[in-house]
C-alpha angles and dihedrals in degrees: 000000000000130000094260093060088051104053094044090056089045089053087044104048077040089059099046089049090055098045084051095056087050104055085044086058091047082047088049099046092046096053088049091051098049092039081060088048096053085042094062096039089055086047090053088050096058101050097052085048096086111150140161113254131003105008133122096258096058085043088058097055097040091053085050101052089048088055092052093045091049086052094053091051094047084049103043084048094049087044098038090044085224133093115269093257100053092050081046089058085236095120 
């Protein structure tokens, strides 16, 4: 072989490689666009779920709000320099 053909196999295989790697980013980017599609879509879910009793909407809320206690009685204890259940009168 010469160093033409060769170069011109080298661009080719070169060629082939990079428009490989392009087609697996356009893959890529159209499963993470549909996963955000069918994550909406679950959000959306959610939210119109609302229902009276044991669902994951009411799961979701519950579990917020006792974030959001947890939080005060880390900060009145850090503020008040006792334990929560002294400052409650509990103890």
């Amino acid at each position: 072989m010469n160093s033409k053909e060769e170069q011109t196999n080298s661009e080719d295989s070169y060629l082939e490689n990079k428009s490989t790697i392009e087609k697996q980013k356009n893959l890529n980017y159209i499963n993470e666009q549909t996963g955000d599609k069918k994550l909406n879509e679950k959000l959306t879910d959610i939210e119109d779920e609302y229902k009276f009793g044991w669902s994951s909407y009411s799961e979701i809320t519950n579990g917020r709000f006792a974030m959001i206690g947890f939080l005060a009685i880390i900060l009145i204890e850090l503020f008040s320099q006792q334990s929560f259940l002294k400052w409650a009168g509990i103890l």
